[in-house]
MARMARGU-663636 format. One record per residue (C-alpha): x negated, y, z; residue in three letters. Coordinates in steps of 0.25 Angstrom, whole numbers, plus 5000, padded with zeros to 4 digits. Each point is the difference from the previous one (the first is absolute). Last residue first. Layout:
<atoms>
{atom {X,Y,Z},ALA} ...
</atoms>
This chain:
<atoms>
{atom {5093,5001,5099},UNK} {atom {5004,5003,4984},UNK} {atom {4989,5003,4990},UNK} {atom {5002,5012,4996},UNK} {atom {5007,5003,4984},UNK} {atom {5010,5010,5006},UNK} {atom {4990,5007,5003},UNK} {atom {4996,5003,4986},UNK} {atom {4987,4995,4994},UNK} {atom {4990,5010,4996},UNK} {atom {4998,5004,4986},UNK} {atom {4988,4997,4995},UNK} {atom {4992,5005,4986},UNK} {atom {4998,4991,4990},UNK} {atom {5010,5007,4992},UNK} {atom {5009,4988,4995},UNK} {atom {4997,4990,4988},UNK} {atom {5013,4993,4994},UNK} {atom {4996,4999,4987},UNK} {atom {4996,4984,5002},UNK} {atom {4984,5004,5000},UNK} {atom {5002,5010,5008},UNK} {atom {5010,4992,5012},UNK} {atom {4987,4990,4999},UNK} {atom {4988,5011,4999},UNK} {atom {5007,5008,5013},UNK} {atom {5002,4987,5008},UNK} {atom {4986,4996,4998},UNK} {atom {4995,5013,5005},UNK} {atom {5009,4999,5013},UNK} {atom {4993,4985,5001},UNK} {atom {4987,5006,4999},UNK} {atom {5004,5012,5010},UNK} {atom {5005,4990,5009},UNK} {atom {4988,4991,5001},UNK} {atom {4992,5012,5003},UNK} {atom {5010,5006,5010},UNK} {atom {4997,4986,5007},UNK} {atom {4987,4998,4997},UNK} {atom {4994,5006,5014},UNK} {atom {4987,5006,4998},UNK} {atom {4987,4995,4998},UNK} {atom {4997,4997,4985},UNK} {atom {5008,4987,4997},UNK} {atom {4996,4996,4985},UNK} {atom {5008,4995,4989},UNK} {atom {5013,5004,5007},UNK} {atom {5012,4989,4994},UNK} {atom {5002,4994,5014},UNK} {atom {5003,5012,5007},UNK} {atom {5015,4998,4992},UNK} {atom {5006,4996,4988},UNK} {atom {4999,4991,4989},UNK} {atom {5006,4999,4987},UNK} {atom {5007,4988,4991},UNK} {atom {5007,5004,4988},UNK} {atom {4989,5000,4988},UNK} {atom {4992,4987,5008},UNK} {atom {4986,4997,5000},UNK} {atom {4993,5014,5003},UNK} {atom {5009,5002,5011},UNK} {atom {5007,5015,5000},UNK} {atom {4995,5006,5011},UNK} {atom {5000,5014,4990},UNK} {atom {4986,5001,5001},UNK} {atom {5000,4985,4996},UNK} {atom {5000,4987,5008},UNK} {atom {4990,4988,5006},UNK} {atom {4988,5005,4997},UNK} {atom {4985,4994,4998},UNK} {atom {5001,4993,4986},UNK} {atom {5012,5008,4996},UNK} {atom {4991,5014,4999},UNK} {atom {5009,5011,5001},UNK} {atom {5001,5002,5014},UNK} {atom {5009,4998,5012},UNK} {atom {4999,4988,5010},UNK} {atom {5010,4993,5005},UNK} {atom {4994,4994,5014},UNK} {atom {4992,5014,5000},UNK} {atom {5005,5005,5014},UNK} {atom {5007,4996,5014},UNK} {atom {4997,5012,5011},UNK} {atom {5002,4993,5013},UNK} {atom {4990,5006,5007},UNK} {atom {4992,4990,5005},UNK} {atom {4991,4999,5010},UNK} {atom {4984,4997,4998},UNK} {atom {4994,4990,5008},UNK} {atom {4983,4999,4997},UNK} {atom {4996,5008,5013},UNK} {atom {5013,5000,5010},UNK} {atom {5004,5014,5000},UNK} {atom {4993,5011,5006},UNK} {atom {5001,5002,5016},UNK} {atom {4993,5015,5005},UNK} {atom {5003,5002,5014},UNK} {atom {4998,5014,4999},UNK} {atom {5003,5011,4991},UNK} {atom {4996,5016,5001},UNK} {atom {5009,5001,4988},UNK} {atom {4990,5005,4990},UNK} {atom {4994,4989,5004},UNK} {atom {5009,4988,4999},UNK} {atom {5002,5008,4985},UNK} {atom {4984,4997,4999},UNK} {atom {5002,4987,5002},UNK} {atom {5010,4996,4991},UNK} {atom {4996,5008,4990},UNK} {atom {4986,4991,5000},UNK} {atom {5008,4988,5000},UNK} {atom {5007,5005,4988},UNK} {atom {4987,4995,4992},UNK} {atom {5002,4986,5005},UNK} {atom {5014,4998,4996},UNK} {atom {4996,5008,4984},UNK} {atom {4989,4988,5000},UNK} {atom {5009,4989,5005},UNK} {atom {5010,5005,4988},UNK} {atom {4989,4999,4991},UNK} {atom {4995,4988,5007},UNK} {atom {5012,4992,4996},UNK} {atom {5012,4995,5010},UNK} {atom {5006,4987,4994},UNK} {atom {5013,4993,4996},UNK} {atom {5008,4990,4994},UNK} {atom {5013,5000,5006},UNK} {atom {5013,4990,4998},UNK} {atom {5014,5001,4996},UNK} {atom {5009,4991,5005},UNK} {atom {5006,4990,4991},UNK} {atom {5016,4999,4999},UNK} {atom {5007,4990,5010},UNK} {atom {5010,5011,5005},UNK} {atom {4991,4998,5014},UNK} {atom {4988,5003,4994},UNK} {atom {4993,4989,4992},UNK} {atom {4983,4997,5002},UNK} {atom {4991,4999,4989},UNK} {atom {4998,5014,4996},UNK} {atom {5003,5010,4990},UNK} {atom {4989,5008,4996},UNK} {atom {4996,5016,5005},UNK} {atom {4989,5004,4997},UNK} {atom {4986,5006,5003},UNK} {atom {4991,4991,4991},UNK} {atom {5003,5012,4989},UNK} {atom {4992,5010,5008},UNK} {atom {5007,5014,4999},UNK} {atom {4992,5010,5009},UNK} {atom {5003,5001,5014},UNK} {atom {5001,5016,5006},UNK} {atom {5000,5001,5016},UNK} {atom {5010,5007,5009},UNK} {atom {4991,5002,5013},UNK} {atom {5006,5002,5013},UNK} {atom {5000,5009,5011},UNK} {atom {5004,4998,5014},UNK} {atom {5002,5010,5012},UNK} {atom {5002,4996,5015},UNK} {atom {5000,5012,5010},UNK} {atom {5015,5002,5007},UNK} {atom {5005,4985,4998},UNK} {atom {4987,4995,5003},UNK} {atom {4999,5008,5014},UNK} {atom {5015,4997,5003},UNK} {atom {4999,4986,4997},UNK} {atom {4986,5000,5010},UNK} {atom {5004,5008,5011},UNK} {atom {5017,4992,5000},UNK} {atom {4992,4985,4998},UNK} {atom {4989,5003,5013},UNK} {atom {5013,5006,5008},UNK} {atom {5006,4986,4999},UNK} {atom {4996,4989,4991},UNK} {atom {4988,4997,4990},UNK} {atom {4999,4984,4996},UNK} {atom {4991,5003,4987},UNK} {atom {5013,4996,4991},UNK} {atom {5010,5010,5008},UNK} {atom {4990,5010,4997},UNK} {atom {4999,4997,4987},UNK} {atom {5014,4999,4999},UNK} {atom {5003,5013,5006},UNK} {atom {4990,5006,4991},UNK} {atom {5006,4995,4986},UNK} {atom {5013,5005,5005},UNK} {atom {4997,5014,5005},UNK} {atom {4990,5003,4991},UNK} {atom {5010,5009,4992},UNK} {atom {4998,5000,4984},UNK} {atom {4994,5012,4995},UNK} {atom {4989,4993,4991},UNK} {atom {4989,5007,4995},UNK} {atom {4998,4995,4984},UNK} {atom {4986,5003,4991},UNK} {atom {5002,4997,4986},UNK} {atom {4988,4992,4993},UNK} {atom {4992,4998,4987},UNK} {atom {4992,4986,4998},UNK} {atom {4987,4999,4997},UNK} {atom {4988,5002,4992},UNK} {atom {5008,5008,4986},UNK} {atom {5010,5005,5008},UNK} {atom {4988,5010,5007},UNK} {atom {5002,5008,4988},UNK} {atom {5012,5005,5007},UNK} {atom {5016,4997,5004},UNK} {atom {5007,4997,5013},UNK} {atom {4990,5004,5009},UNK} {atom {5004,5013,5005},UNK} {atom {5014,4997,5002},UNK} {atom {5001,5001,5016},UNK} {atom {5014,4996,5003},UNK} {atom {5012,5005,5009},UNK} {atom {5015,4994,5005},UNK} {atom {5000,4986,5001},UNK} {atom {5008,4996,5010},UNK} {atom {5010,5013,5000},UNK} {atom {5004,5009,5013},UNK} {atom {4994,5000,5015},UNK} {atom {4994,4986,5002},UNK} {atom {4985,5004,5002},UNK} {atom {4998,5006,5013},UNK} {atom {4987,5011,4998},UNK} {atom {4994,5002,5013},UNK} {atom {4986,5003,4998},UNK} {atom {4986,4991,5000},UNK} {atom {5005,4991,4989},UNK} {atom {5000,4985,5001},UNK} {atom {4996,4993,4991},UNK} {atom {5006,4990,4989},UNK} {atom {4993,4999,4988},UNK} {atom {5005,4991,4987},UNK} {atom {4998,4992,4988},UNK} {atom {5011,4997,4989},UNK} {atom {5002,4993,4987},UNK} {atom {5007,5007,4989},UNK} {atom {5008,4990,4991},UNK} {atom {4996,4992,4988},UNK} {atom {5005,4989,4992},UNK} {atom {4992,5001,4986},UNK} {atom {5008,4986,4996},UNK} {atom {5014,4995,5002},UNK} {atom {5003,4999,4984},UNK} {atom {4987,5004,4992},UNK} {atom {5001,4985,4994},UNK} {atom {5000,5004,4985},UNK} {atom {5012,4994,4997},UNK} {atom {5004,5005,5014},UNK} {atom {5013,5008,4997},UNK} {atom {5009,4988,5002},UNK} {atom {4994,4989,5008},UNK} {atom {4988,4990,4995},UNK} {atom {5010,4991,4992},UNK} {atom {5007,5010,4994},UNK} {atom {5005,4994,4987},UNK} {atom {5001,4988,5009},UNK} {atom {5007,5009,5011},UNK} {atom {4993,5009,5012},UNK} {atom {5008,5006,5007},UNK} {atom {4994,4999,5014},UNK} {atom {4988,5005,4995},UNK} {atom {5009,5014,4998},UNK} {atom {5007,4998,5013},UNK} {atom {4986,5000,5007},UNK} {atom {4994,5013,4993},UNK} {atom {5012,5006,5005},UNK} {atom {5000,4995,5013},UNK} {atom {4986,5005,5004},UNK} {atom {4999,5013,4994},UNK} {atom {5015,5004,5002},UNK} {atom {5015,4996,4998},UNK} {atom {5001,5009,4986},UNK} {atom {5001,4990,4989},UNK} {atom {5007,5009,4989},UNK} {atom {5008,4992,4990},UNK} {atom {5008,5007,4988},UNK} {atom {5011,4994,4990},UNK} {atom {5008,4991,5012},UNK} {atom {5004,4989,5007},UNK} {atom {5001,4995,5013},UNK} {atom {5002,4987,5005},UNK} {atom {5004,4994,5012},UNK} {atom {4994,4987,5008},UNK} {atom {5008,4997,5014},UNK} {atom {4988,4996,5012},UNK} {atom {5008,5004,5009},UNK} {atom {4995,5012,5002},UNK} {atom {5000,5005,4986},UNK} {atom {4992,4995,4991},UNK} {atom {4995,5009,4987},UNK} {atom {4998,4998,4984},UNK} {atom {4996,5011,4991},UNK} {atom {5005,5001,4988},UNK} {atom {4997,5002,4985},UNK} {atom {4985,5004,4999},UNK} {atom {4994,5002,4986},UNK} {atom {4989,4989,4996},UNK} {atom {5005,4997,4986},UNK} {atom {5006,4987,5003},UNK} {atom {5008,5005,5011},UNK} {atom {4996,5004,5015},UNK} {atom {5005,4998,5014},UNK} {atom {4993,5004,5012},UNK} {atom {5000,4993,5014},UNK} {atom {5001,4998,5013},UNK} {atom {5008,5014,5004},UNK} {atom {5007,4999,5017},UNK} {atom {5012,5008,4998},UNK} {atom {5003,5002,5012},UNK} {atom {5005,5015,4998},UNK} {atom {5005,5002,4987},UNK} {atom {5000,5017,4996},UNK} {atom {5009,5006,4989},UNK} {atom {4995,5013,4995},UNK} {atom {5011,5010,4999},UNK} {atom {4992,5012,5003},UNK} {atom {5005,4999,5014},UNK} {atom {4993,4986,5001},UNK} {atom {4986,5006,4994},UNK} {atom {5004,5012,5011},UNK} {atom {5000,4987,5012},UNK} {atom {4987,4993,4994},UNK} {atom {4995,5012,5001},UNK} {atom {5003,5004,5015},UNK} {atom {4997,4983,5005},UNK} {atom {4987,5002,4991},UNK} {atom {4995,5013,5011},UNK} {atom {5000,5014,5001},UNK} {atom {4995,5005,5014},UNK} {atom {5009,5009,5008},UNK} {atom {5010,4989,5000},UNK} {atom {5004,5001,5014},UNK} {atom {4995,4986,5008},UNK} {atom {4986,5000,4991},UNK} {atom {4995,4985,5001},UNK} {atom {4989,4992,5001},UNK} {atom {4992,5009,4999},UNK} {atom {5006,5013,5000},UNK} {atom {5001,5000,5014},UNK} {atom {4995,5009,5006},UNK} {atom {5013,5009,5002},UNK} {atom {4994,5012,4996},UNK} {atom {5013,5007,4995},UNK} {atom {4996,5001,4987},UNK} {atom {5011,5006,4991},UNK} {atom {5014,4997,4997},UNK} {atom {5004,4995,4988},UNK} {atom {5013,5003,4990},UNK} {atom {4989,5003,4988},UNK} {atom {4992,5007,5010},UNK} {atom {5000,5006,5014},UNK} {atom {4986,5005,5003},UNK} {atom {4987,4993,5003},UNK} {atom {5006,4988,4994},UNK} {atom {4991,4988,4997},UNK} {atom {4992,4994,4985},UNK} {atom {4988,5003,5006},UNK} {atom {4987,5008,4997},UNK} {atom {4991,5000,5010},UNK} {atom {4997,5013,5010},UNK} {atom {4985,5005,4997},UNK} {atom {4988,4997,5007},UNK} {atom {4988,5006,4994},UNK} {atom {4986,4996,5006},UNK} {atom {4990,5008,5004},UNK} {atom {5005,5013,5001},UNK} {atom {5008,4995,5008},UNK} {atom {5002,4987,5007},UNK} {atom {5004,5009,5014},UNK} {atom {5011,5007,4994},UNK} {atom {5005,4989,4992},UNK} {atom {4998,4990,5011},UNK} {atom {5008,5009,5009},UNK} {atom {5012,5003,4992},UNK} {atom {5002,4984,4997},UNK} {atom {5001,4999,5013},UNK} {atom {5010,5010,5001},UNK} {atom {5009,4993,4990},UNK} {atom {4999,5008,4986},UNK} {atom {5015,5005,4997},UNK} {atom {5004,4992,4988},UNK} {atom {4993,5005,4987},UNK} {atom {5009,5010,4991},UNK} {atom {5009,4994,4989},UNK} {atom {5003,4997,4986},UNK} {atom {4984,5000,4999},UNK} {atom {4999,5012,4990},UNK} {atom {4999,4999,4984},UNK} {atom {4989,4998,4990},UNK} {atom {4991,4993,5009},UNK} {atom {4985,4996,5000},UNK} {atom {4996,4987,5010},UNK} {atom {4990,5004,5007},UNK} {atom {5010,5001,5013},UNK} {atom {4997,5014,5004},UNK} {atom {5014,5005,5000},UNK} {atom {5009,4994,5012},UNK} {atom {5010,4989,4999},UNK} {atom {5015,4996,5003},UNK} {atom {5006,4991,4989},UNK} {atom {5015,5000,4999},UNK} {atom {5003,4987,4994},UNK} {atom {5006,5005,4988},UNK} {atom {4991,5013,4998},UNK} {atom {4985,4990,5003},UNK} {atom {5005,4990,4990},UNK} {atom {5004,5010,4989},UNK} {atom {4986,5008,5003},UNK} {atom {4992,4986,4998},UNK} {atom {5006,4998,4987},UNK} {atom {4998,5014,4994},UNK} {atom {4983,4998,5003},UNK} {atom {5002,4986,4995},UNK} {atom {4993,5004,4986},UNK} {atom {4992,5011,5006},UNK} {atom {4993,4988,5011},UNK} {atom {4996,4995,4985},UNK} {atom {5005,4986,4994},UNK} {atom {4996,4986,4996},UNK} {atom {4992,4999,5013},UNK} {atom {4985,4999,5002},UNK} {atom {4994,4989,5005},UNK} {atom {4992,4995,5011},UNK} {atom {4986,5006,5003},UNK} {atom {4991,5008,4989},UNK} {atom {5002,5014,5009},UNK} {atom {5008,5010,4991},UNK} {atom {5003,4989,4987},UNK} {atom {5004,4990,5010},UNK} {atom {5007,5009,5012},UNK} {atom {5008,5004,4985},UNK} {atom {5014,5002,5010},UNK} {atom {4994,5003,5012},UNK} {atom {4993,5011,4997},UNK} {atom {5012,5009,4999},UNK} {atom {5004,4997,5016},UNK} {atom {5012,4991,5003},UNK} {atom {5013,5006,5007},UNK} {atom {5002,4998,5013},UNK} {atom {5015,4994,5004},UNK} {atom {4997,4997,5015},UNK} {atom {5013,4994,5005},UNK} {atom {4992,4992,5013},UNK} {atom {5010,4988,4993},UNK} {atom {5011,4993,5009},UNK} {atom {5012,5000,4992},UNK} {atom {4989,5004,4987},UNK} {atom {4999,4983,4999},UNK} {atom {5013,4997,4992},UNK} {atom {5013,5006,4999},UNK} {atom {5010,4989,4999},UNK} {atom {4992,4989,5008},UNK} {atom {4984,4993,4998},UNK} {atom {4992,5008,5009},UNK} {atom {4985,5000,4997},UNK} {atom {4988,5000,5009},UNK} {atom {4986,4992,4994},UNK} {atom {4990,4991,5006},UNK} {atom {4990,5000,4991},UNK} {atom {4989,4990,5007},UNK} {atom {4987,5002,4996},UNK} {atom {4993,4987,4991},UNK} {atom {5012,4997,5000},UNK} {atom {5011,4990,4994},UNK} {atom {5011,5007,5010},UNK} {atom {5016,4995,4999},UNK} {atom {5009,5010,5001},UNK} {atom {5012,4995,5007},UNK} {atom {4990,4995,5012},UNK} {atom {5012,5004,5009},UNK} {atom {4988,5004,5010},UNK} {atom {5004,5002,5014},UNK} {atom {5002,5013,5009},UNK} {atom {4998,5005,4988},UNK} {atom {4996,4996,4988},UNK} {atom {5013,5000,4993},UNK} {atom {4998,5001,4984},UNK} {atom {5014,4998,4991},UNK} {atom {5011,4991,4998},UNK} {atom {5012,5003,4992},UNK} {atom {5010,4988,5004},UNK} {atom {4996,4999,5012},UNK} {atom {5000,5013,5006},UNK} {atom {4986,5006,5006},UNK} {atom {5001,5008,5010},UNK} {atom {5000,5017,4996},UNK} {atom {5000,5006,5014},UNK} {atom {4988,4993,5006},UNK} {atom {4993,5004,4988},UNK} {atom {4994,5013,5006},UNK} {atom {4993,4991,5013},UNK} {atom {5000,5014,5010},UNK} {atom {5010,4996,5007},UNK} {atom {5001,4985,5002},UNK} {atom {5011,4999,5010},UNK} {atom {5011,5004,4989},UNK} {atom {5012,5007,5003},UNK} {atom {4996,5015,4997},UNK} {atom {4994,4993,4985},UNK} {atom {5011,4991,4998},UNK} {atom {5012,5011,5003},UNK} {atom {4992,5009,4990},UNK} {atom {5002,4990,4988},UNK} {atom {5015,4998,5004},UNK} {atom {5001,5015,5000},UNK} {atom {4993,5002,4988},UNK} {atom {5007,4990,4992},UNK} {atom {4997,4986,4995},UNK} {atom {5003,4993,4987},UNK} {atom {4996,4987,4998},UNK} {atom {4986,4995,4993},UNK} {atom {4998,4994,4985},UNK} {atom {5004,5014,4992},UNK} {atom {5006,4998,4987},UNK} {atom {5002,5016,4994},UNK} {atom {5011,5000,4989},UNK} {atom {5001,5013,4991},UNK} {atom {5009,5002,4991},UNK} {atom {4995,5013,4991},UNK} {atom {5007,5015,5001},UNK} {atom {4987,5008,5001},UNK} {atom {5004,5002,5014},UNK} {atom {4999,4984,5000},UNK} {atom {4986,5000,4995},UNK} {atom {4995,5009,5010},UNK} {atom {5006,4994,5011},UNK} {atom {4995,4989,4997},UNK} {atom {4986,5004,4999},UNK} {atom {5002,5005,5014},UNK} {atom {5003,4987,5006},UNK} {atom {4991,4992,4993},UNK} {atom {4987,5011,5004},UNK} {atom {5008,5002,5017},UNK} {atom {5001,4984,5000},UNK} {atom {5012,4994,4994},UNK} {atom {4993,4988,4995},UNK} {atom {5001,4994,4984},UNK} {atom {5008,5010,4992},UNK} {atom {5011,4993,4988},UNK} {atom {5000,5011,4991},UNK} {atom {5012,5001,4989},UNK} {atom {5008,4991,5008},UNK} {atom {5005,4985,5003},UNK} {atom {5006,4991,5008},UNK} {atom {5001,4986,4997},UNK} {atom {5013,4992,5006},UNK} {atom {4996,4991,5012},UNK} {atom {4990,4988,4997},UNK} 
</atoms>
């Protein structure tokens, strides 16, 4: 084994949450090493990947998966990386390379309502956090002014300080459904974490429409940009460095992390802190992955919480087709929400929702649909130009509550590196069936409001997923049904923290990102506080020179 390294705080994943607490911690002058298992990849290459690829509108095509740090591939054939133990299949999207998933997010960085913080003590479902929306109001504002969040008032969610920036200009299809959605439903411009101005060395929007899979100019903030500053801040970053297992002494406290690169070498890391950051499905799995014979069910999981409460935000859908021209594909993917059912008394029945319109061109999808039904020639150019002029679609963005027989274990089956994949357990309850088949009735009346037609609801009983990873490492104060602390700190080991979506006790309905990174934010804050070396928590925005190289 090649000489130990070590460092003050060894980071786990380099994602936008890993990467940014690094930065932080090597401003306040700590060593910092940051283990990502995947390769490094620019933003040129990634862009070359998408324009080159045949499979367009399949957002992983960009990202394969490497050998040596595998992760999900379903299309256009099942990797069966992650392994699926039902009932419902949970067939989630991650990126395993420097910078993590948020290369090809839709960048939606909302911030959680009030209620959804006590959602046990308001409404007697799930459970109530281990803090207030007040407590991570200061949080949420550092993670919106570094990665330049763009939004709109009226979010319900209060505010001590402006969006850094203004909305994107609304795409004119956006325009017309506001208009003719009001006054009975309010559609406002989502909050993202994207450039409407020049900012922090940024450009702004240029409405590519292709923020997902990937933005070709940086306008939208990304892992790749973090993990860059965390680099500038003197943070040192190992790509390829595939983590199997944790290291503890007799006392239980972390002494190293062991890793393979590529050929299979084992390195060693050493260090006083530990953060697992990798995400809500491998960071549960590298923890079960160490367990020991002091450990022998996985470190953090004396009480077995480890893996469990997985949850996400299923999706169901309309597609129809509008009575005006409207030519979606002009500027973001997911640029505006109805938000009228994300919180009520109603949460105590079923689940709370967002309401998202797509802006993502029907060019593709129609062409092959077309091509599929066996439509050539003057019929295939009338009916692509019809779909591509009048089709609309909204989705639901459906709350699940915390149910421990979600998880995530490890399965029986090796990757390619030989290390146990990590497996699903999962279903879709009726309190999430019951908010999906309330939304129905929104559905139909928006299709209305729009003079629709040709009316095509999602298959009954299949619900898309979002790729919104929560709860594998819980918060919360009682030990029996959590994994870590307020602070992510695990319960059953003084140096060991966890970061990440993961660590949510519940999912409300919005994006988890920004959550997860206002956690992580806090936790930083309390760390550097409790070794004198807290700073304002308030953000300063990364330098230019700290970009992410094309």
């Amino acid at each position: 084994m090649p000489n130990d390294l070590s460092a003050d705080f060894v980071i786990i994943g380099s994602g936008i949450i890993g990467s940014l607490m690094a930065q932080k911690f090597a401003q306040a002058g700590a060593s910092v090493i940051i283990l990502e298992a995947g390769p490094r990849v620019t933003r040129g290459e990634l862009v070359a990947r998408f324009r080159n690829s045949p499979r367009r509108s399949d957002w992983m095509s960009p990202y394969p998966s490497v050998p040596s740090a595998p992760h999900p591939i379903y299309q256009p054939t099942k990797n069966n990386y992650f392994m699926q133990a039902g009932p419902y299949p949970y067939e989630a999207e991650y990126i395993r390379q420097v910078g993590g998933t948020t290369w090809h997010w839709a960048a939606q960085a909302w911030r959680n309502v009030p209620s959804d913080f006590k959602i046990h003590s308001l409404y007697g479902v799930g459970v109530d956090w281990p803090f207030s929306y007040d407590d991570l109001e200061p949080y949420y504002q550092e993670a919106e002014e570094i990665m330049g969040v763009s939004g709109a008032p009226n979010t319900g969610s209060p505010r001590n300080k402006p969006f850094p920036m203004e909305p994107v200009t609304e795409p004119y299809a956006m325009q017309r459904l506001r208009e003719r959605l009001d006054p009975v439903y309010a559609v406002v411009s989502n909050t993202t974490a994207r450039n409407s101005r020049s900012y922090d060395g940024r450009p702004a929007c240029c409405g590519n429409n292709s923020c997902q899979p990937i933005c070709p100019i940086d306008a939208q903030y990304h892992g790749g940009i973090a993990a860059a500053s965390a680099e500038a801040a003197g943070a040192k970053l190992i790509a390829n460095a595939n983590v199997y297992k944790l290291e503890h002494d007799e006392k239980g406290r972390v002494t190293a992390a062991l890793y393979y690169d590529p050929d299979k070498n084992s390195h060693r890391v050493t260090g006083k802190t530990f953060i697992v950051a990798a995400n809500g499905i491998e960071s549960p799995r590298l923890l079960l992955l160490s367990a020991s014979d002091k450990f022998p069910k996985g470190l953090a999981n004396n009480h077995e919480m480890v893996g469990r409460h997985l949850m996400d935000h299923p999706s169901t859908s309309l597609t129809f087709d509008a009575e005006e021209d409207l030519w979606l594909g002009r500027g973001p993917q997911s640029p505006s929400s109805i938000n009228t059912m994300r919180d009520g008394s109603f949460r105590s029945e079923h689940a709370a929702y967002r309401l998202d319109f797509t802006n993502i061109s029907r060019v593709d999808s129609t062409t092959q649909s077309l091509i599929a039904a066996g439509v050539y020639g003057v019929e295939f150019e009338k009916r692509l130009r019809y779909s591509a002029a009048h089709e609309l679609n909204v989705k639901n963005v459906l709350e699940v509550l915390p149910d421990p027989e979600n998880r995530v274990t490890l399965g029986n089956e090796k990757d390619s590196m030989g290390i146990p994949k990590p497996q699903a357990h999962y279903a879709i309850h009726d309190y999430t069936r019951k908010g999906h088949e309330r939304s129905q009735e929104d559905f139909k009346r928006i299709a209305e409001l729009m003079g629709g037609s040709n009316l095509r609801f999602s298959k009954e009983g299949v619900f898309a997923n979002n790729q919104h990873i929560c709860g594998t490492l819980s918060m919360g104060t009682d030990l029996n049904v959590s994994v870590c602390d307020q602070w992510g700190r695990t319960h059953d080991h003084e140096n060991l923290y966890c970061a990440g979506t993961g660590l949510l006790p519940t999912a409300a309905t919005c994006n988890s990102t920004e959550t997860g990174l206002a956690v992580a934010l806090r936790t930083v804050h309390h760390i550097l506080a409790e070794q004198n070396k807290a700073p304002a928590p308030s953000a300063a925005t990364n330098s230019t020179s700290e970009r992410q190289p094309t």
